[in-house]
C-alpha positions in Angstrom: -22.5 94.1 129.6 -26.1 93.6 129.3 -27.0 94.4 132.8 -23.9 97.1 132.8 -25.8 98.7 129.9 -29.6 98.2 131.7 -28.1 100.2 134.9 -26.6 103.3 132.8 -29.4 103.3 130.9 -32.0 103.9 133.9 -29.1 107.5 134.8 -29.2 108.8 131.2 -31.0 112.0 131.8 -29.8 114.1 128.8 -27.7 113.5 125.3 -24.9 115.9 123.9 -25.7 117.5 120.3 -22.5 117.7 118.7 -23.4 120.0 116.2 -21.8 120.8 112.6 -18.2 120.7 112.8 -16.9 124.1 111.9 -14.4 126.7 112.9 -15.8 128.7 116.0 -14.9 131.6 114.1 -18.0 130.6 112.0 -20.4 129.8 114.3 -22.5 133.0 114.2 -22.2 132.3 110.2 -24.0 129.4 111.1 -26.5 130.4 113.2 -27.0 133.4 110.3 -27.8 130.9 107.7 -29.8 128.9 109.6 -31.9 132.2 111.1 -32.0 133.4 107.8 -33.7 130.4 106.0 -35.5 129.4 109.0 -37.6 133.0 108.8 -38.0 132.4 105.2 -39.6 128.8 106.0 -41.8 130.3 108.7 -42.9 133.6 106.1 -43.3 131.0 103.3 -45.3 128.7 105.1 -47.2 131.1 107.3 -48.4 132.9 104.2 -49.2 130.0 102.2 -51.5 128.7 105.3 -53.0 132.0 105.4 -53.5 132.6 101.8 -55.5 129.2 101.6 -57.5 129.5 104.4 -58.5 133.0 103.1 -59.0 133.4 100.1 -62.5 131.0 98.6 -61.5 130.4 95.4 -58.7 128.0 97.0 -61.6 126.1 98.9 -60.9 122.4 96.8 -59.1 119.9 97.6 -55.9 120.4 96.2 -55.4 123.4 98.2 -56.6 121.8 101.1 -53.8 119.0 101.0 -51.5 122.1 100.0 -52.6 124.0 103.6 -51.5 120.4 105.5 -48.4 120.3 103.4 -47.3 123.9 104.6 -48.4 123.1 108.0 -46.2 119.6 107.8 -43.0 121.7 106.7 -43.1 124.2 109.0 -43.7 121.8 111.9 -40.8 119.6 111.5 -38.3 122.3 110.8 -39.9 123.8 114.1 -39.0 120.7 116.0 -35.5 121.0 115.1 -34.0 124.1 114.5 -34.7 126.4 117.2 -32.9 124.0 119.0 -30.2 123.6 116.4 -29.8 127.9 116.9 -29.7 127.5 120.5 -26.7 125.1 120.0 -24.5 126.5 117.7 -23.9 129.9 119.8 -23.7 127.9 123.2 -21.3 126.0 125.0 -23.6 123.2 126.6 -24.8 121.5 123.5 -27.3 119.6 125.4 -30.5 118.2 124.9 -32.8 116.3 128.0 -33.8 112.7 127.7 -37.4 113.6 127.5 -36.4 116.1 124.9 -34.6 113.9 122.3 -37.5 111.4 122.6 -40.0 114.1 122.0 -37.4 115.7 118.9 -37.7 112.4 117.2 -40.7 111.3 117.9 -41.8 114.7 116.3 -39.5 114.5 113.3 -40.4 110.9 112.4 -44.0 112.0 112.4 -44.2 114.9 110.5 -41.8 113.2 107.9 -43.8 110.0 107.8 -47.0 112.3 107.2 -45.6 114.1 104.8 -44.8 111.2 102.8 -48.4 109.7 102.5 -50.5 113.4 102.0 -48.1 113.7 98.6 -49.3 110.6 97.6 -52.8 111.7 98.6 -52.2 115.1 96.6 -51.0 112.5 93.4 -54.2 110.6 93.8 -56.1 114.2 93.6 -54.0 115.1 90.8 -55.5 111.7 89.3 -59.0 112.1 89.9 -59.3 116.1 88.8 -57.4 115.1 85.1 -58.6 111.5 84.2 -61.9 111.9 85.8 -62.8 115.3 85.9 -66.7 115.3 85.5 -66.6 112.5 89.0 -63.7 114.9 90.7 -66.2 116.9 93.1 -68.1 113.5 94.0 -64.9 111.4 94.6 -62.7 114.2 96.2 -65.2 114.8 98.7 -63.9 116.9 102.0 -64.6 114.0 103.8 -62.7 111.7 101.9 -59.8 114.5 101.9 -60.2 115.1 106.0 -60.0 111.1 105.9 -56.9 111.2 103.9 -55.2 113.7 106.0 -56.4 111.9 108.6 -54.7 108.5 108.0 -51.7 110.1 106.9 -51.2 111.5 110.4 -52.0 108.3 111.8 -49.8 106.3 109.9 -46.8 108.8 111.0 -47.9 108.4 114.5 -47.5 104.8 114.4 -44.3 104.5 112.4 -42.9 107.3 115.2 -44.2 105.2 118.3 -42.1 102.0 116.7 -39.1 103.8 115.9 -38.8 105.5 119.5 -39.7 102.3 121.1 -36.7 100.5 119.4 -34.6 103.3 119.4 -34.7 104.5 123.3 -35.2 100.9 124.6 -31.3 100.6 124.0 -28.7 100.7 126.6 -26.1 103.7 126.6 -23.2 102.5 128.7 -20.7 104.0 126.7 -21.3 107.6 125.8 -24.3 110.6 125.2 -22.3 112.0 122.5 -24.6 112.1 119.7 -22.7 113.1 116.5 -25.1 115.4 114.7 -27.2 118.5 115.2 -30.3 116.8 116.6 -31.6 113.5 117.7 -31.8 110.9 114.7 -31.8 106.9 114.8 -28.8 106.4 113.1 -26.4 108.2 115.0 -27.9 107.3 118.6 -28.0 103.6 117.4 -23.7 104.7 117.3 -23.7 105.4 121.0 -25.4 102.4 122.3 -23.8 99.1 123.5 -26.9 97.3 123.1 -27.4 94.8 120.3 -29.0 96.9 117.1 -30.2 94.5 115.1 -33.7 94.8 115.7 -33.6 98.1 115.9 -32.2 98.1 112.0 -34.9 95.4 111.4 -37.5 97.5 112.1 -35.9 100.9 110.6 -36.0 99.1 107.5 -39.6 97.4 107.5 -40.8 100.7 108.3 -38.8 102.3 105.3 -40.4 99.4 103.1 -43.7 99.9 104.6 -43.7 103.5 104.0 -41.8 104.3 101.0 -43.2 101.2 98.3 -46.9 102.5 99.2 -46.2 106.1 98.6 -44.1 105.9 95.4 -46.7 103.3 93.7 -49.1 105.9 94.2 -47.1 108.4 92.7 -46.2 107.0 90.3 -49.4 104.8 88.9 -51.2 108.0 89.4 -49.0 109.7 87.2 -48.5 107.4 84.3 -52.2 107.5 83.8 -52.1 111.3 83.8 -49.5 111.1 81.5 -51.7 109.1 79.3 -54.3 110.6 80.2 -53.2 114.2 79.1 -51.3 113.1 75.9 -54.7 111.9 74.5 -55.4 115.7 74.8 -56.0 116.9 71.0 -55.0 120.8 71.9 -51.6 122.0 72.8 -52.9 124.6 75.1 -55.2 122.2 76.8 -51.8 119.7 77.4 -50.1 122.3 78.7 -52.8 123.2 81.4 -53.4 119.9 82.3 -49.2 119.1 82.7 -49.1 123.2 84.4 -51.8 121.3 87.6 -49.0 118.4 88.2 -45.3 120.2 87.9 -45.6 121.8 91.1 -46.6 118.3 93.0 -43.8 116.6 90.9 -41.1 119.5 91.8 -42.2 119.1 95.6 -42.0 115.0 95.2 -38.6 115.1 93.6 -37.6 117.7 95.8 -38.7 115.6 99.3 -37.4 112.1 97.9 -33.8 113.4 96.7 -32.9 115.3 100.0 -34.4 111.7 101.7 -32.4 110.1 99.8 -29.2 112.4 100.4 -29.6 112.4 104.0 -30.0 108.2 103.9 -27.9 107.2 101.2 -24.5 108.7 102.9 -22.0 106.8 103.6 -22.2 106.7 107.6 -18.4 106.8 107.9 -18.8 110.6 106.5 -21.1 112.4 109.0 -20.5 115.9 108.4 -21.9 114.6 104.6 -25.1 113.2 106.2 -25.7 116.7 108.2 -25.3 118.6 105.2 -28.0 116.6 103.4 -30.4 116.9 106.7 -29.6 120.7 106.4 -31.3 120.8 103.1 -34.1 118.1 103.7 -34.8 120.5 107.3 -34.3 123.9 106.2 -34.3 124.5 102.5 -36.9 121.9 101.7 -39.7 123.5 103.4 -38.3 126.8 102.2 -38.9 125.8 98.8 -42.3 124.3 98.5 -44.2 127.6 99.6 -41.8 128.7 96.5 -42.8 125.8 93.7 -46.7 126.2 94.5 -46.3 130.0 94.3 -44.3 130.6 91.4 -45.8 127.7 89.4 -49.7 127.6 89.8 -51.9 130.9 88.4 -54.3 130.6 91.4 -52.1 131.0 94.3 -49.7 134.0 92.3 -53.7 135.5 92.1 -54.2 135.1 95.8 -51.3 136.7 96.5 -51.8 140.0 94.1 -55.0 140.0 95.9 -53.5 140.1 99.3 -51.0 142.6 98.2 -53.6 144.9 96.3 -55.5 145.0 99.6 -52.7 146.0 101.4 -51.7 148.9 99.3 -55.4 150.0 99.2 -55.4 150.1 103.7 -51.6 152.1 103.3 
């Protein structure tokens, strides 16, 4: 079977996507909702990017892990759902070899990243309340490009493990992957290879990735919490707490559609694509939302933006 499974692997040349499972008399529903959101992600993000990069009173460091956070969302949701479109209205749900590497490869990365720069932004959060006299000297752009920097680096090395296990399987039996784009778990299904490293490594990688992330989360944010309840004035407890609710709503927001998408029992697929629906589409939808709706600065940005538009009509 081994060798059986060495040979068909070498004449894989593409996989077949099969989708969400609904009625085709609801496919251009579908493909509505997932247009739909998809152009609020890209308006959301896009103008958060811009916003930042514009506007000078947004030149800190929170902001700046904000601008990579944007760019993070709108990237993996790129990766996928375009694609995901492209399936739903045709036929020939297929996706190339080289393309379902790349798709995961991509998806792993920016998800990865993602993790670690919202433990960076928690670490900001940190520094700006319990230290704020040292906050321009220890949040120094190069320690924030650094930040970034390792977060991307520790995505790209997390991605290059997990596509090395994952695509070094055999696929003697079938290309049928059962969801709407190319994840470990569901081409793990389709191979007749032995999986147990491969779930070996999926779950150092998890361990690796997650317990460093949520420690700095969450130290960071019981000494805040102490920090700010040492705070004598209301007013000055409520500004301080006002700086961290957006981080937290987009940290609770990223780990419980994680967590959806992971947690499902894998005997209920359609479940699992559900929850990857909402950790894809609406989660990057809705962080452009918390930041702007939550935090004085960026709703300023925006009147600015919108005053000088009305001023050039």
């Amino acid at each position: 079977m081994g060798d059986k499974g060495g040979d068909n692997h070498s004449e894989v040349t593409d996989f077949i996507l099969v989708g969400i499972r609904v009625r085709p008399e609801l496919h251009s529903l579908l493909f509505l909702l997932f247009l739909v959101v998809y152009g609020m992600v890209l308006l959301g993000n896009l103008s958060m990017i811009g916003i930042i990069v514009t506007d000078p009173r947004l030149n800190t460091p929170m902001y700046f892990f904000l601008g990579n956070l944007s760019i993070i969302d709108l990237s993996y949701s790129t990766v996928i759902v375009p694609k995901a479109m492209v399936n739903i209205l045709s036929q020939k749900k297929t996706i190339s070899f080289a393309g379902c590497v790349t798709q995961l490869f991509l998806y792993a990365l920016f998800m990865v990243t993602e993790a670690f720069v919202l433990a960076a932004m928690a670490y900001d959060r940190f520094i700006a309340i319990c230290n704020p006299l040292l906050y321009t000297v220890r949040m120094s752009r190069s320690l924030c490009i650094q930040l970034v920097a390792g977060s991307y680096l520790c995505g790209w090395v997390s991605s290059i493990l997990q596509i090395s296990v994952t695509f070094s399987m055999s696929f003697c039996a079938s290309r049928v992957i059962d969801h709407f784009y190319c994840d470990s778990n569901p081409i793990e299904k389709i191979s007749c290879s032995n999986i147990f490293m491969n779930k070996m490594v999926s779950f150092s990688l998890a361990v690796l990735i997650i317990l460093p992330t949520i420690v700095v989360i969450v130290v960071s944010y019981m000494y805040i919490v102490s920090a700010v309840l040492k705070i004598r004035s209301s007013e000055g407890r409520k500004k301080a707490f006002s700086t961290c609710s957006s981080h937290l709503g987009v940290v609770s927001l990223l780990y419980g559609t994680v967590s959806f998408v992971y947690l499902t029992p894998p005997n209920n697929p359609e479940l699992r694509k559900v929850a990857s629906v909402c950790y894809i589409l609406f989660t990057p939808m809705l962080n452009p939302l918390i930041y702007s709706l939550r935090n004085k600065d960026v709703k300023d940005a925006m009147k600015k933006v919108i005053w000088k538009q009305k001023v050039l009509l």
